[in-house]
N, CA, C and O of each residue as an XYZ file, in Angstrom:
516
protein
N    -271.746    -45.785     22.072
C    -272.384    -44.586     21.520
C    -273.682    -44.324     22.284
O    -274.406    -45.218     22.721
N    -273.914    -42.969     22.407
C    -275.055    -42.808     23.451
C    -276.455    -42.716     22.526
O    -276.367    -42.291     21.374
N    -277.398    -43.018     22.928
C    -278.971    -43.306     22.225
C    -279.242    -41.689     22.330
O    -279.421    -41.109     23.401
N    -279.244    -40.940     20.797
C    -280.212    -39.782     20.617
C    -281.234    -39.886     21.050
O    -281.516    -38.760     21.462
N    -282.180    -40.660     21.279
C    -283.174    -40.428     21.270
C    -283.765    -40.539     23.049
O    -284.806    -40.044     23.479
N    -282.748    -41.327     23.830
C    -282.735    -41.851     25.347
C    -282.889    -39.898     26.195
O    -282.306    -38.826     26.029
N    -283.822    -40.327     26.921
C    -284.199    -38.556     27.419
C    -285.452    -37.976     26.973
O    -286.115    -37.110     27.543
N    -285.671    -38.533     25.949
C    -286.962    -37.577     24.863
C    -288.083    -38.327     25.384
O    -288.178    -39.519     25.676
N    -289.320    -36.907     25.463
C    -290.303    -37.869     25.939
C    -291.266    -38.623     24.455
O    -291.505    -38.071     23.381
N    -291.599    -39.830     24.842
C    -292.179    -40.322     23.907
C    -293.693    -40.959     23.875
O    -294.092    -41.094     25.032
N    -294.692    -41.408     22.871
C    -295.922    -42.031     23.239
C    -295.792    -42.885     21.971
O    -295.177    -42.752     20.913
N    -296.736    -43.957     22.568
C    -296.524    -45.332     21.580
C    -297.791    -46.089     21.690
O    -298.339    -46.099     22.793
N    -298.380    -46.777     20.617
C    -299.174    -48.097     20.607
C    -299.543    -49.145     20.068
O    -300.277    -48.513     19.309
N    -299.705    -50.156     19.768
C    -299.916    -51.075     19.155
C    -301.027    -50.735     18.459
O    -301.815    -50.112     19.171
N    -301.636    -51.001     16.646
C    -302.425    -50.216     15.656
C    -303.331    -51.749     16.168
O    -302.916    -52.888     16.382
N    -304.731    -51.140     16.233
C    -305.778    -52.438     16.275
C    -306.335    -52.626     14.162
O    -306.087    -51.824     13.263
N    -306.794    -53.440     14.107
C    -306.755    -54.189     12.650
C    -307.582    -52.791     11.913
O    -307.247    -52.368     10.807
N    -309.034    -51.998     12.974
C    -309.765    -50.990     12.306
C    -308.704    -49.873     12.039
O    -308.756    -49.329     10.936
N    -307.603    -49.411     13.063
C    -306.709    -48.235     12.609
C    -305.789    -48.708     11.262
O    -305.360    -47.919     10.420
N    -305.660    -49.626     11.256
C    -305.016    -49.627      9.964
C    -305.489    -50.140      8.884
O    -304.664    -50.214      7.973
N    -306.945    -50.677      8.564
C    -307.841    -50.480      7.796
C    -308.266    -48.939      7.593
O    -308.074    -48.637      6.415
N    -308.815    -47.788      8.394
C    -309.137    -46.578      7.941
C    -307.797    -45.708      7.950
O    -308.113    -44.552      7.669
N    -306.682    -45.800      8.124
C    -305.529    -45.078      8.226
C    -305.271    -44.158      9.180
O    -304.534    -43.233      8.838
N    -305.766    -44.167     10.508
C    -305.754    -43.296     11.394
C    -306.040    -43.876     12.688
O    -306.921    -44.707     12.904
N    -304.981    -43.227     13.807
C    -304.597    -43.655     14.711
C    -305.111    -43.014     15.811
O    -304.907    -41.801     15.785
N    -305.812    -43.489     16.933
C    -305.891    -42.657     18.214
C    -305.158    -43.351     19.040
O    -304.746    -44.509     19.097
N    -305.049    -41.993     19.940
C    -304.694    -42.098     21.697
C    -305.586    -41.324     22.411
O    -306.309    -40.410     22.014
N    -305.368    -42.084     24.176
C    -306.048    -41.538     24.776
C    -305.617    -40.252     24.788
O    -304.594    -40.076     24.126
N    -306.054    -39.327     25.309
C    -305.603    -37.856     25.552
C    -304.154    -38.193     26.504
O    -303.008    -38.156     26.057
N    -304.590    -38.563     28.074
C    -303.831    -38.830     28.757
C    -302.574    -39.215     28.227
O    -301.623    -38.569     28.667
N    -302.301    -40.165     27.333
C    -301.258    -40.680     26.673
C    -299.934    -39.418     25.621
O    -298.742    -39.431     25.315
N    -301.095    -38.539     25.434
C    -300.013    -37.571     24.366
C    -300.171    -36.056     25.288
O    -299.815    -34.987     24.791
N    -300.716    -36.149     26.597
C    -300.681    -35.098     27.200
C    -299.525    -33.823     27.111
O    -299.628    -32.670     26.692
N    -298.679    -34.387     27.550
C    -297.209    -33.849     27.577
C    -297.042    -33.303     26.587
O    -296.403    -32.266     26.760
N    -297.508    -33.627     24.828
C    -297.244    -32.842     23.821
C    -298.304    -31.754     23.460
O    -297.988    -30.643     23.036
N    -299.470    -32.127     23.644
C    -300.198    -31.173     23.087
C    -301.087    -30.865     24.246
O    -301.324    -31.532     25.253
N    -301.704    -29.202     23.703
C    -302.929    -28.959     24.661
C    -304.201    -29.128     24.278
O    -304.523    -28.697     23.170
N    -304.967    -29.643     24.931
C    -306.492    -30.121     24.281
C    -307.392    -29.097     24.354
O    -307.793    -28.540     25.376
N    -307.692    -28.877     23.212
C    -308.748    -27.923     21.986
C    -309.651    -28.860     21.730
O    -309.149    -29.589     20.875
N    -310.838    -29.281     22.042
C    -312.311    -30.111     20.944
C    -312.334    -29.386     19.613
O    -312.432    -28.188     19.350
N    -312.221    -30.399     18.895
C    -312.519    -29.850     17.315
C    -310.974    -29.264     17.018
O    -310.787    -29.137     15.808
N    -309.876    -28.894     17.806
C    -308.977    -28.002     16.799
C    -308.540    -29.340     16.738
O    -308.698    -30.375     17.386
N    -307.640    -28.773     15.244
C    -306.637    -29.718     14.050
C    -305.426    -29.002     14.411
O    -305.336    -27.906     14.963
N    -304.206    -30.046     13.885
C    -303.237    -29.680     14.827
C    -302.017    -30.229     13.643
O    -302.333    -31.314     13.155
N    -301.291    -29.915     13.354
C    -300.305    -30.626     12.906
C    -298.761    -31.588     13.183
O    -298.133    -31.246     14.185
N    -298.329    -32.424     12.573
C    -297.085    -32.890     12.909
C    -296.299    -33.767     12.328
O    -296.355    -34.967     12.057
N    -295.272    -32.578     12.147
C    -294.013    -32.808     11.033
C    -293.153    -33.798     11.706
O    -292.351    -33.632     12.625
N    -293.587    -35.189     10.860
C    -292.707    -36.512     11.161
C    -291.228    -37.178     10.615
O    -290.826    -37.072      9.457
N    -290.944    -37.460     11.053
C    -289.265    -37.734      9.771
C    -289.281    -39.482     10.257
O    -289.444    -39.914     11.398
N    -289.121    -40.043      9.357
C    -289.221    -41.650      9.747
C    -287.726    -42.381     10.030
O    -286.794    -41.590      9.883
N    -287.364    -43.640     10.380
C    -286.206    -43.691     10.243
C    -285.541    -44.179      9.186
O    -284.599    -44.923      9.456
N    -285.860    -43.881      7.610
C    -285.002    -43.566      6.960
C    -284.978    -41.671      6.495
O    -284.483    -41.085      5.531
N    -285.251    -41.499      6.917
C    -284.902    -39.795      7.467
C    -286.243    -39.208      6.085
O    -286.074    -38.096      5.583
N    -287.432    -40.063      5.643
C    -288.420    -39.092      4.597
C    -288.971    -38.539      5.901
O    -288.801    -39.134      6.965
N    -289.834    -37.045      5.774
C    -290.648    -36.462      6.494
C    -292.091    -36.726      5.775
O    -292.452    -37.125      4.667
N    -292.586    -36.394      6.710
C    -294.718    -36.489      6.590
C    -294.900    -35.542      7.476
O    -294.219    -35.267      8.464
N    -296.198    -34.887      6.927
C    -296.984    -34.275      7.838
C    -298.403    -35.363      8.140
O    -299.084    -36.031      7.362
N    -298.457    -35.183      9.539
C    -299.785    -36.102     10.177
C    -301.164    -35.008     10.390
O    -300.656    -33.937     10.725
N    -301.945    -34.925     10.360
C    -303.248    -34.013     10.869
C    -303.699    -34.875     11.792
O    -303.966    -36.076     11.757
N    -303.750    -33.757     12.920
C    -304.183    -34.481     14.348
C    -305.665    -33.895     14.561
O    -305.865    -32.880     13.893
N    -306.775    -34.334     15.374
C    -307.708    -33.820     15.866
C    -307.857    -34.196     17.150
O    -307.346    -35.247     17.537
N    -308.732    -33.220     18.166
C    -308.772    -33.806     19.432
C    -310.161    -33.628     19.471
O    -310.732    -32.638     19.013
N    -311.022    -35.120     20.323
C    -311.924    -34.862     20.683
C    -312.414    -35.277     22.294
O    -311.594    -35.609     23.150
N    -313.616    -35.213     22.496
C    -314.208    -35.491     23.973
C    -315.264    -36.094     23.378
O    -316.036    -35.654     22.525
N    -315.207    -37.407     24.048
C    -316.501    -38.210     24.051
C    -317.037    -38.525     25.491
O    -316.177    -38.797     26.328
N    -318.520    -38.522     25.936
C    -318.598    -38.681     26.950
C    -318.393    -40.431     27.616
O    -318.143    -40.690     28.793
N    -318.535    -41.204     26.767
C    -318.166    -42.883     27.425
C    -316.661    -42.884     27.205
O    -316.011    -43.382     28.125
N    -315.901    -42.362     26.027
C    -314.549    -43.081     26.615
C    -313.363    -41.764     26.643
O    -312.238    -41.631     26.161
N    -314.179    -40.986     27.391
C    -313.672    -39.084     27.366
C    -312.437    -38.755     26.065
O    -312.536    -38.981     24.859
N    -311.364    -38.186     26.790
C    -310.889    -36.850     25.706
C    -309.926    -38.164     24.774
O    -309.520    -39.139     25.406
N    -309.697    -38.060     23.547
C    -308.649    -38.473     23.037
C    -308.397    -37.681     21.685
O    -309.040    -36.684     21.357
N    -307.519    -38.175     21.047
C    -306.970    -38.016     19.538
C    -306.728    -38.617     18.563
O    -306.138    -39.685     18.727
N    -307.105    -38.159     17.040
C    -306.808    -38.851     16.359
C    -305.825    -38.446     15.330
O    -305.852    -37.282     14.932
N    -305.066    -39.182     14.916
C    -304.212    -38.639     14.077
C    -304.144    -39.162     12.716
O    -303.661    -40.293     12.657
N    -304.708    -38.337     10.957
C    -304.660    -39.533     10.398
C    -303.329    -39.364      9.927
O    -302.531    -38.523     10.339
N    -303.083    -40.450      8.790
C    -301.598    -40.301      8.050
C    -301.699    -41.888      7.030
O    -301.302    -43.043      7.186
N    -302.536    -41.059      5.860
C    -303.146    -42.462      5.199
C    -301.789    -42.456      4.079
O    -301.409    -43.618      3.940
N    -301.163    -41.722      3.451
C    -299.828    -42.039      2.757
C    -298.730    -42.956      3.664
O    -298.148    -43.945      3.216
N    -298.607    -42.542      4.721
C    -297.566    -42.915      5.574
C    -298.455    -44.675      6.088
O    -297.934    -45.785      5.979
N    -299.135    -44.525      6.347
C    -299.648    -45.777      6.582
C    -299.563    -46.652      5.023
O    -299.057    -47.754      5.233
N    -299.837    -46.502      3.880
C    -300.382    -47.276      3.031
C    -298.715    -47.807      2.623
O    -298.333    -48.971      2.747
N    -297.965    -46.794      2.176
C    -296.188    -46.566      1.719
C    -295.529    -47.563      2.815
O    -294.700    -48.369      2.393
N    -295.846    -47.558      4.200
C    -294.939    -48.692      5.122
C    -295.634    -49.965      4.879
O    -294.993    -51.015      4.905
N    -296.915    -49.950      4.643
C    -297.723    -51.544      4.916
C    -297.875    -51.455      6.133
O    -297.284    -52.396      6.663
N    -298.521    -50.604      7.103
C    -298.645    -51.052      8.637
C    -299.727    -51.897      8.331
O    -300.599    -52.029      7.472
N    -299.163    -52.631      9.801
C    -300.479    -54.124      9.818
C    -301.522    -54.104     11.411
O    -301.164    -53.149     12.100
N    -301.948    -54.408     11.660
C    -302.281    -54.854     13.287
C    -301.438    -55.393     14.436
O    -300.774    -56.429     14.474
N    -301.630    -54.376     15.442
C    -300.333    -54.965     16.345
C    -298.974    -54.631     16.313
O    -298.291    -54.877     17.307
N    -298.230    -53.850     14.840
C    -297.122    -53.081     14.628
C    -297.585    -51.966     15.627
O    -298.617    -51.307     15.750
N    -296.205    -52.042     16.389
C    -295.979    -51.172     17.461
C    -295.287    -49.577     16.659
O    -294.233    -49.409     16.044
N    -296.379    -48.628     16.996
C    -295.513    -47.243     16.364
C    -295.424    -46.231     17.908
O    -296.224    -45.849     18.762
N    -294.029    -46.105     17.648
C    -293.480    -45.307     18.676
C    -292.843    -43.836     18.113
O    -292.004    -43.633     17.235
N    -293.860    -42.556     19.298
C    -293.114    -41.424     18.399
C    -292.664    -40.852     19.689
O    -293.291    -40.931     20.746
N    -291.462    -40.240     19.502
C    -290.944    -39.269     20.108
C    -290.372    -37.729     19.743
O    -289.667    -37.409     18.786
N    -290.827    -37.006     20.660
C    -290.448    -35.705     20.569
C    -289.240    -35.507     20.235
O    -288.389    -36.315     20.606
N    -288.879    -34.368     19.442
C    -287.319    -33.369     18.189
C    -287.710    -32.576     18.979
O    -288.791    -32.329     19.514
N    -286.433    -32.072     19.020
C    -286.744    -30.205     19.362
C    -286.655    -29.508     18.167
O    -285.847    -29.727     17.265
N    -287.612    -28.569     18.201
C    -287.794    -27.679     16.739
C    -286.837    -26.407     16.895
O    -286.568    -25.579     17.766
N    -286.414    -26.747     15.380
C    -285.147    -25.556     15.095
C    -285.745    -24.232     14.892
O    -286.864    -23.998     14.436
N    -284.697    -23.247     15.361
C    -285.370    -21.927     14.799
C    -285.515    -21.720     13.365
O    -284.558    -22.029     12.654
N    -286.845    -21.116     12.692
C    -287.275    -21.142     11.540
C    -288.115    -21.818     11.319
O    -288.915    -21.561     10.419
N    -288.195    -22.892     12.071
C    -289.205    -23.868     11.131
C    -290.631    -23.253     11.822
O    -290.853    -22.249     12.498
N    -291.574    -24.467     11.267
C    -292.741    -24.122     11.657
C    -293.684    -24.907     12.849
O    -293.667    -26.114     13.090
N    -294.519    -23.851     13.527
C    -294.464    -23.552     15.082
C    -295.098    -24.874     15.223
O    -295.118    -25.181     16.416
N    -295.651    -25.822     14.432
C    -296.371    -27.671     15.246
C    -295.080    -28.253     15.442
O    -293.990    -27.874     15.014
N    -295.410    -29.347     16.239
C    -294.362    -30.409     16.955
C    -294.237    -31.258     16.000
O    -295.032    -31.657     15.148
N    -292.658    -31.609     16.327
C    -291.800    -32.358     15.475
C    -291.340    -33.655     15.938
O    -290.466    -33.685     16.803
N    -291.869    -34.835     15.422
C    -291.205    -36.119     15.940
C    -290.664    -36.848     15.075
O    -290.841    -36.510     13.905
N    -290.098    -37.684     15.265
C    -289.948    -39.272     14.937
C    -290.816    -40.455     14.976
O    -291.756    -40.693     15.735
N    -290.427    -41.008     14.213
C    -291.792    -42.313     14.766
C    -290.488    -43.608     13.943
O    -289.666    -43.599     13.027
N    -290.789    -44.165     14.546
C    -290.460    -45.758     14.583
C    -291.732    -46.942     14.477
O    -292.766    -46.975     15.144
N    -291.286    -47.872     13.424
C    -292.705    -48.613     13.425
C    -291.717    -50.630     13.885
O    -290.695    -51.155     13.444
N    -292.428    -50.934     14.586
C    -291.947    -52.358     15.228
C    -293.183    -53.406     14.553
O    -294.377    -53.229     14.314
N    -292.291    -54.523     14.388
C    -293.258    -55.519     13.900
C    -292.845    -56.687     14.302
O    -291.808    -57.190     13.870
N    -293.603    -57.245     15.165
C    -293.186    -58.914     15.784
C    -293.363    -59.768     14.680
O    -294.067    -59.831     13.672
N    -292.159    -60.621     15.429
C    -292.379    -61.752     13.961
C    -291.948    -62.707     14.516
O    -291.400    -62.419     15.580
N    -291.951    -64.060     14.190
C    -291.847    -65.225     15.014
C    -290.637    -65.730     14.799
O    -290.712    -66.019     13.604
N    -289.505    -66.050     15.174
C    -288.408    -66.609     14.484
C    -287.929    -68.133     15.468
O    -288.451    -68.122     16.582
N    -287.211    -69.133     15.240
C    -286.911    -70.080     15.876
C    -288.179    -70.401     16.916
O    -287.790    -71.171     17.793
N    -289.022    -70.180     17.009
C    -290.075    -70.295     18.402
C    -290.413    -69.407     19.316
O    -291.222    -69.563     20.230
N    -289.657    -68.280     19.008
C    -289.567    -66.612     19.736
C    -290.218    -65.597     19.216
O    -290.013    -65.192     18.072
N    -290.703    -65.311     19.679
C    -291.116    -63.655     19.168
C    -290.212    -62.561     19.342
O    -289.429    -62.407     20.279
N    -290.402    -61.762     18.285
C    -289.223    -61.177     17.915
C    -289.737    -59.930     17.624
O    -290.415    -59.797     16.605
N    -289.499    -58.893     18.434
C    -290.152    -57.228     18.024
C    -288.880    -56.579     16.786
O    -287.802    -57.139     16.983
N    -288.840    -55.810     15.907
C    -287.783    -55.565     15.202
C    -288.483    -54.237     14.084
O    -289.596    -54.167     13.564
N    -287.504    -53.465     14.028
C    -288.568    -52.068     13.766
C    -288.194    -52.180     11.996
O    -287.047    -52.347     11.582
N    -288.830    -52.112     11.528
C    -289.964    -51.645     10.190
C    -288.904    -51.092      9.282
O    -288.711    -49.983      9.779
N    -288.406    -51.158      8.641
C    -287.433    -50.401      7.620
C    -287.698    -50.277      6.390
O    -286.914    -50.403      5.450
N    -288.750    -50.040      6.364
C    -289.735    -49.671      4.655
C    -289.402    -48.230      4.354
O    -289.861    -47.687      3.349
């Protein structure tokens, strides 16, 4: 069976212990380039569907700092608190194409990975909360 999702462009990162203490996630700009265009100060939205198929909306902001320049933040404090993300759970989102009708922000997926140690191995294995 062929991977839906193999083709789509995607951005991903490992949550440091402060993003998932305050519920909100950045990237560098560079990193989510491809999806969005950078506005300072605009808010942005994005309609998520997880993989047991609930949707969320995320509120994104973009800013420019001059020591560690442009990035984003995205919060999503329901969606964070409802999975239990921890530190180091890898969340990976990739781009949907948006159907006609819906509404005009970008639509992804997200996948959440969580290493875990098994027999002496580390073991990445995605999140099914």
């Amino acid at each position: 069976m062929e991977n839906q999702e193999q083709g789509r462009q995607s951005f991903s990162k490992h949550l440091t212990q402060s993003e998932v203490k305050g519920r909100i996630i950045f990237f560098s700009y560079t990193d989510v380039a491809p999806f969005f265009e950078f506005q300072e100060g605009r808010l942005f939205f994005m309609d998520v569907a997880d993989n047991l198929g609930k949707t969320w909306t995320f509120i994104g902001t973009f800013y420019a700092n001059p020591e560690v320049g442009k990035y984003v933040s995205i919060k999503w404090p329901q969606f964070s608190s409802e999975k239990g993300l921890k530190a180091n759970d890898e969340v990976i989102f990739t781009e949907r194409p948006r159907r006609e009708g819906e509404a005009p922000w970008k639509k992804f997926n997200v996948i959440i990975k969580r290493k875990i140690r098994l027999f002496g191995q580390d073991i990445w294995g995605e999140l099914k909360v």
